[in-house]
C-alpha positions in Angstrom: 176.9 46.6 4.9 174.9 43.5 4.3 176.9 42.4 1.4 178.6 39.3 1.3 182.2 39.1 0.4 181.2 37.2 -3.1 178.4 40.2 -3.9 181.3 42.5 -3.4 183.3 41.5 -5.5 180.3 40.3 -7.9 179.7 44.5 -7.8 183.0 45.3 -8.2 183.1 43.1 -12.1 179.6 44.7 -12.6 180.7 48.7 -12.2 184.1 47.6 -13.9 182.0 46.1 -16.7 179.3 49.5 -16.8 182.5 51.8 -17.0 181.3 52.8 -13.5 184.1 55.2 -11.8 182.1 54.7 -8.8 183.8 51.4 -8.8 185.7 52.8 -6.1 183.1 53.3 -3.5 182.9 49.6 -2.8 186.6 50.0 -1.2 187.3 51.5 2.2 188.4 54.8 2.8 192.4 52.9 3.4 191.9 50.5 0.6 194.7 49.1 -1.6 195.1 47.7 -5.1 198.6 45.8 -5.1 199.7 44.6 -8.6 202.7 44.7 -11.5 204.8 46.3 -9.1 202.5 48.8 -7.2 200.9 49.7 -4.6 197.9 52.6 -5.3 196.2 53.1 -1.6 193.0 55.0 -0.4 190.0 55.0 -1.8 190.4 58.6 -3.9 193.9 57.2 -5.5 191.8 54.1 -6.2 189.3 56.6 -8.2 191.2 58.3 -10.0 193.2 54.6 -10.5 190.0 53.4 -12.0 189.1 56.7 -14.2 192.1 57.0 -15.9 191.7 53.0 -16.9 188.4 52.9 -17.8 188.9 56.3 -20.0 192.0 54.9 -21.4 191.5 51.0 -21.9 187.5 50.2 -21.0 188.3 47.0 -19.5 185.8 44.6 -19.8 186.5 41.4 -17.0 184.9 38.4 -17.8 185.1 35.5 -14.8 186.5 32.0 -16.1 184.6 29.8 -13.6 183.6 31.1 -10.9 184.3 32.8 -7.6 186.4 31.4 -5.1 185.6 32.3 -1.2 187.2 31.4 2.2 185.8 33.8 5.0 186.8 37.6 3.8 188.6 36.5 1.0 187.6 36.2 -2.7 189.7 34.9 -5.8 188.2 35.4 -9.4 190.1 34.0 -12.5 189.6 36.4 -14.9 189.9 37.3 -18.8 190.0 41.1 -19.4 189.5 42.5 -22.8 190.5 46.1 -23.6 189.5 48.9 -26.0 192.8 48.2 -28.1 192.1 44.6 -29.2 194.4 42.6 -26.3 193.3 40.4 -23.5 194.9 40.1 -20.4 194.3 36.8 -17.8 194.4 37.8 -14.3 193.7 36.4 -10.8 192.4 38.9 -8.4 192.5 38.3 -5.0 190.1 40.1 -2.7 189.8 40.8 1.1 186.5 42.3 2.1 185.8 43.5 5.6 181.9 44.5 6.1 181.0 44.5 2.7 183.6 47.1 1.2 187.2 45.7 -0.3 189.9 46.2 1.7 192.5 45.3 -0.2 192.5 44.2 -4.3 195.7 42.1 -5.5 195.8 41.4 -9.2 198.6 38.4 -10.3 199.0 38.9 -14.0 198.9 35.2 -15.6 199.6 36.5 -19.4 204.0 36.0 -20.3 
């Protein structure tokens, strides 16, 4: 893929934000999402990951400056509000190889 590490993950917030479930077709086939104790790995976990949020929460991530990039990896400082009234703040950290994310870790900043 063309894509840049920053338009993946620019995509990524965009399908997130559209209620997408196709979110996960910009992760490889052995991606990972690492976060709050878990690990959910390949790209049709991930799906169904993203499915059940999205029908049950609607996440909407909005960045708070903007991305950070070294080579494959991307941070974004995030505020994410959800269907029930709450907002989290999360840092998401990316690592994309050839324009598809191979691995999603999300640091939960809220207490």
């Amino acid at each position: 893929m063309d894509r840049s590490p920053s338009d993946t993950v620019l995509a990524y917030f965009e399908r997130i934000r559209s209620r997408d479930p196709g979110v996960a077709d910009l992760f490889h086939e052995s991606g990972e999402l690492v976060g709050l104790g878990g690990v959910t790995s390949g790209r049709e976990a991930i799906r169904a990951f993203y499915a059940q949020s999205i029908a049950n929460a609607s996440p909407t991530p909005e960045l708070v400056g903007d991305l950070l990039a070294s080579g494959a990896r991307v941070a974004a400082e995030i505020r994410i509000a959800l269907s029930h009234g709450t907002t989290m703040h999360v840092v998401d950290l990316f690592v994309v190889e050839e324009g598809l994310i191979r691995s999603l870790t999300y640091f939960v900043a809220d207490h």
